[in-house]
N, C-alpha and C positions, 0 to 999 in steps of 0.2 A: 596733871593740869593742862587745862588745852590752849593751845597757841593762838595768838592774835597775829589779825592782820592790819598792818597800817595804822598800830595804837601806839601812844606816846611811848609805852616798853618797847617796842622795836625799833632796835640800836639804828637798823638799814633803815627807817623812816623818821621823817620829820612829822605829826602830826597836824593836818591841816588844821587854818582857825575853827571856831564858829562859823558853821554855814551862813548864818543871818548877818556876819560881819560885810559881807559881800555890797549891801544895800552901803554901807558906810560907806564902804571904799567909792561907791558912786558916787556918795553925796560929796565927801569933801571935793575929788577932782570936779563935780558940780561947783563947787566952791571959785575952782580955776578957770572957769568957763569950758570946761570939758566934758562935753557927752559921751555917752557910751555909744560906740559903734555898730552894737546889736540891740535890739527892742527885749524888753523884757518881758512883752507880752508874748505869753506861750504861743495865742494861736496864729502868729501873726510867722512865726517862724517856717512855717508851709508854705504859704503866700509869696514872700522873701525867696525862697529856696525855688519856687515854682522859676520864678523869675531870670536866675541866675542858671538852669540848668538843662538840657537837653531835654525836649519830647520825650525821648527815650528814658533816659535817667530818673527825670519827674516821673515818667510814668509805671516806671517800674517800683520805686518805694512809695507813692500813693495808690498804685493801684490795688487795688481787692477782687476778691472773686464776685462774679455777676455783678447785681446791679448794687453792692454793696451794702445791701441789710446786714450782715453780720458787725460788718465794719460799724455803721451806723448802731445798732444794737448793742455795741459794747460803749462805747463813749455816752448813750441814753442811760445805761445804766448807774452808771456815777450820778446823776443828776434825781435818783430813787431816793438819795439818803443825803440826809441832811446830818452838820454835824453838831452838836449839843455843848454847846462850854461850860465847863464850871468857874466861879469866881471866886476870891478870896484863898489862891490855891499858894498857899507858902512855898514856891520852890523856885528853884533857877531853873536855867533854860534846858531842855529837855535832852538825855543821854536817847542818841541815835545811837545806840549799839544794839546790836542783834545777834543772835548766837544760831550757828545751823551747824552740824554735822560734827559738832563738840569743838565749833574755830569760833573767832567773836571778830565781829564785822563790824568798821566802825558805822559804817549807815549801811539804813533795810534795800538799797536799792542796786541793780545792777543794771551794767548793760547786755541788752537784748543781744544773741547771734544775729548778727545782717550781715549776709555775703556781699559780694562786688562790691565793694565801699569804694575802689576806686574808679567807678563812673561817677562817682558822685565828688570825687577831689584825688586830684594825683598820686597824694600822700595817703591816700585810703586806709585799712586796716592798723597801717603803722599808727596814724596821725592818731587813732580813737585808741589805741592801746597804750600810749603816750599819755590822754590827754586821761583814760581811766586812773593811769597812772600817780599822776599828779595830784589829780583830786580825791583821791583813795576811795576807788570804786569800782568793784570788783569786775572786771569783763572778760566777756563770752566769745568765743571767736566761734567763725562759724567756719565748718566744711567749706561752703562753697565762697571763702573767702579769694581775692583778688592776691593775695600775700602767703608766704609758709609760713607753718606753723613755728617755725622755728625764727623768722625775724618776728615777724610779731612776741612773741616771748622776748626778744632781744630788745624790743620797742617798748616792751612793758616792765624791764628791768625785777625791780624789784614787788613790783606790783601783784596782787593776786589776780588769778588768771582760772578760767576755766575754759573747756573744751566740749562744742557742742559738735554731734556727730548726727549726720546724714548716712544711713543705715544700709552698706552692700549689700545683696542679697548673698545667703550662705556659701552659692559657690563661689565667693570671691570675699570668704573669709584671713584669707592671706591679707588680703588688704584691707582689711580692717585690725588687723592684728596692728599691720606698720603703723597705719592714723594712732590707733591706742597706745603705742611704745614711744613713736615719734612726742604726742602730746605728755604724755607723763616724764620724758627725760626733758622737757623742756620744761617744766614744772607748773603744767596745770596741776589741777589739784581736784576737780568734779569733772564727772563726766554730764554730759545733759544731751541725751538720746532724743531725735526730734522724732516724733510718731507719725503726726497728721502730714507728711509733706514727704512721700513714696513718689508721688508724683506730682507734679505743678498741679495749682487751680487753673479754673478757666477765668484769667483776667483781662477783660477789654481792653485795659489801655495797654496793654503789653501788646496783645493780638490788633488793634487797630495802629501798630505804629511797625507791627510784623518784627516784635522784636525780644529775642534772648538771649541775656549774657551767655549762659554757656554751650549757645550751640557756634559763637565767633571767632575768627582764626585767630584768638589772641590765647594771653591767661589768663585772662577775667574771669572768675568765679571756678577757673580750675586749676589755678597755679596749686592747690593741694593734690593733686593727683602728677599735677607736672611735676612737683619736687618729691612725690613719692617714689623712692626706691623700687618696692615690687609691682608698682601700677607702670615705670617704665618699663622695667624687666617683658612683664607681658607684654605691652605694647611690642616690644622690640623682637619678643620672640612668636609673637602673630602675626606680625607686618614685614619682618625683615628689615626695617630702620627704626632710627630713635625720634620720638617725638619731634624734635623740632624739624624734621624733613615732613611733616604734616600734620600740621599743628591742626588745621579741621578738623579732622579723624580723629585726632586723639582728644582733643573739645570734645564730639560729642559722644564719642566713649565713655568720656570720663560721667559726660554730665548724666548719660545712662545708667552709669554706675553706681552714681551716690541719688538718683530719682529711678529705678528702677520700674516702676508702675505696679509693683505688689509689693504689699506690706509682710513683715514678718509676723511670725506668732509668741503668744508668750510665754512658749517653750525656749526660746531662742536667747530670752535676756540670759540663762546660763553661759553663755556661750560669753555673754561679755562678762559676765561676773566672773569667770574665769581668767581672765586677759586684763583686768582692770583691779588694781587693788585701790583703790578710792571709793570716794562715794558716786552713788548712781541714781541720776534724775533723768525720770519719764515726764518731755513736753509735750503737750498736750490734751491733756484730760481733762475731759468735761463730763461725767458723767461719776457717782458716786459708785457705781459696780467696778468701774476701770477702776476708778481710786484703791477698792479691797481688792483688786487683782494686784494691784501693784506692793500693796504689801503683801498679800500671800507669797507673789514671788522675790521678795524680800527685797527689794529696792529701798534706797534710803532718803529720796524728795522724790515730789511730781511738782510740774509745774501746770497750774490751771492755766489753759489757754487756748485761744482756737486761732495763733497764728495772725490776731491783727486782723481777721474775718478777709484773710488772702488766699484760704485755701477754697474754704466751704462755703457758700453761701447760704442763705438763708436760715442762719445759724443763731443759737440761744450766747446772747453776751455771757463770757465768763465770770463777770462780775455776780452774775443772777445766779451761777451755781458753787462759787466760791463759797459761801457760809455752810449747806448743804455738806459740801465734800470737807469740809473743818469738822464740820463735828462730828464726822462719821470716822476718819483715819487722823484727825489733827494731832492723834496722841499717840499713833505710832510711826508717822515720818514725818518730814520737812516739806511744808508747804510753800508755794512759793507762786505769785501771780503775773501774770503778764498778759496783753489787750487793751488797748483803749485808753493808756494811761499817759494823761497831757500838762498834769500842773500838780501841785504840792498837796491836793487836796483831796485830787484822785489818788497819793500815795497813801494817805492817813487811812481815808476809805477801806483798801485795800485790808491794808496791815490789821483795822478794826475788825474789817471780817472775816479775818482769818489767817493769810497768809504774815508768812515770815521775812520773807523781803519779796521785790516788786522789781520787776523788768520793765527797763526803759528802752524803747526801740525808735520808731519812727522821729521824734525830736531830737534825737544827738546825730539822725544823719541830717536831718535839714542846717542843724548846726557843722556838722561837718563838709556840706556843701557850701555855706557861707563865707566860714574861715577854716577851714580847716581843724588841726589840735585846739587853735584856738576858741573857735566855735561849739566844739564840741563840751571843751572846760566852762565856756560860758551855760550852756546848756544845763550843766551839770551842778555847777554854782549856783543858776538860779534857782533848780528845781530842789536843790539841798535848802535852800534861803528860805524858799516857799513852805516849804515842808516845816524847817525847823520853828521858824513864829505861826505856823498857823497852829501845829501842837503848843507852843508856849502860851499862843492867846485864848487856846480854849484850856489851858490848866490840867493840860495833859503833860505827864512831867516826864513819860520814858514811850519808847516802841513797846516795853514790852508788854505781852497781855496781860499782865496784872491793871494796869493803868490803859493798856489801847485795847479796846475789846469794843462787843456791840452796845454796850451801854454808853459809850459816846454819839451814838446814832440814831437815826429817829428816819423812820420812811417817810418820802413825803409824796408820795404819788398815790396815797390812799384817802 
């Protein structure tokens, strides 16, 4: 029988309400004369967040690579498909459960890997694996997170967790051994290997404002290699001190380390299959031949994505080749989306054409730059709220593809 996470059977959880309950709770405190603090309008949370935060900051989680077609081209493409209600549909309100790697999730959506969350609020990585926590939803820590792996897990209690990895090159497979053991005794539980991101993109607002977290004398986006065991060990026996007598040096070592500027082959995912007894997801695939590569070499999700159109530029929206790469491996691994996704209805989209759950990135940092945990739960709340009545009002009664599939869809760009 496979285990759940965050469902009413689990003793260590309480199960959240109804997502759509969330609007109530606004209205009665409406009732009191009491507004809510944050807008609940999605696009307005960029804007907000622009406001409150560093040149630098801002322009490191909105920037994109070049002139941001990609970026632009995936948020266009939600706006292809239109969705189709049916009426007279006998059912209550719709079961968000979703099922991936034989675990059952209570909603299709996770949070994205984003590194240095604390330029964006003090509490960074904690606050967002806190606030996943809460609203029972799965998150993704990244490599180049601001926090170790090991509080974040402590932050995340009981919460499901997974571990996204920023890929050493081989000879410095020692240290990928420790990120892979470190994450598993802390009880991630997936691994999610990032492909497209060996090296930074070329993004103007980063390079107009001359700025990156990890080449600064702090640990912002390298406290994972600062709390790693064998990444100090070398350090200290290449340099003759430990880390914190040169914290520069050992910044952009590190950041060298996990951005390397060559990509591995896929001879190599061996190498983790051997070191990782979980399941193992390849992000970023856009292209249906990587997809049958990724099951010949027997990997068990990919995640369609091109990184938020922050790597590549003038790149094809993942959206556009998400149905494609469904029907071609949807029936031998776990698909899973992520790019461009801003409101309840780019979730639905998603889940229709193909994928199995949907990564949410850029909106829970803006939220997390507002309020903090609490910005983040709000984000998260609303995007569940959005999600849950927009499937109840068009008489879609579950996520799963029996009921969400492309026949709730219709193009409208032709």
């Amino acid at each position: 029988m496979s285990s759940q996470y965050h469902s009413k059977s689990d003793s260590n959880s309480v199960a959240s309400p109804t997502p759509y309950t969330y609007e109530n709770e606004v209205y009665q405190a409406g009732l009191k004369g009491q507004k809510p603090s944050l807008t609940f309008n999605c696009l307005e949370w960029e804007k907000l967040a622009k406001d409150k935060l560093s040149a630098e900051a801002y322009g490191y989680v909105w920037g994109s690579a070049g002139i941001r077609d990609t970026d632009d081209n995936n948020k266009k493409a939600f706006k292809k498909w239109g969705i189709v209600p049916s009426r007279l549909v006998e059912s209550g309100l719709p079961d968000l459960k979703t099922s991936l790697f034989g675990e059952t999730y209570d909603y299709p959506i996770a949070l994205a890997p984003v590194g240095v969350q604390r330029i964006f609020h003090l509490d960074g990585e904690t606050a967002t694996a806190k606030a996943a926590q809460q609203e029972h939803v799965t998150y993704i820590l990244s490599t180049a997170s601001a926090s170790s792996i090991e509080d974040v897990a402590e932050a995340n209690g009981n919460g499901c967790r997974w571990f996204q990895l920023y890929w050493p090159l081989n000879e410095n497979n020692d240290i990928t051994v420790s990120l892979l053991s470190r994450a598993k005794s802390a009880g991630y539980k997936v691994l999610v290997v990032t492909l497209d991101t060996y090296i930074l993109g070329w993004r103007p607002s980063d390079l107009d404002n001359g700025y990156s977290p990890f080449l600064r004398p702090d640990n912002i986006g390298v406290e994972m290699g600062f709390s790693d065991p064998v990444y100090r060990r070398k350090f200290q026996e290449k340099h003759g001190k430990a880390i914190e007598e040169d914290i520069g040096t050992a910044a952009a070592e590190w950041a060298h380390t996990i951005f390397p500027g060559i990509s591995h082959g896929w001879e190599d995912i061996k190498f983790l299959q051997d070191h990782w007894d979980g399941p193992i997801v390849l992000k970023g695939i856009q292209t249906v031949a990587d997809a049958e590569k990724a099951v010949e070499y027997g990997v068990q999700g990919i995640v369609v994505s091109n990184h938020g159109g922050r790597q590549q530029d003038g790149g094809i929206a993942s959206l556009d080749v998400l149905p494609e790469i469904a029907d071609a491996v949807g029936d031998k691994l776990e698909i899973i989306f992520d790019s461009g996704v801003r409101c309840g209805a780019d979730i639905v989209k998603a889940l229709a054409l193909g994928a199995k759950m949907v990564l949410i990135g850029r909106p829970y940092v803006y939220g997390l730059a507002l309020q903090g945990e609490a910005g983040v739960r709000h984000v998260l709340k609303s995007l569940l709220g959005d999600l849950d009545l927009n499937l109840h009002l068009s008489g879609i009664s579950s996520v799963s593809p029996r009921h969400l599939n492309r026949s709730v869809l219709r193009r409208t760009d032709s």
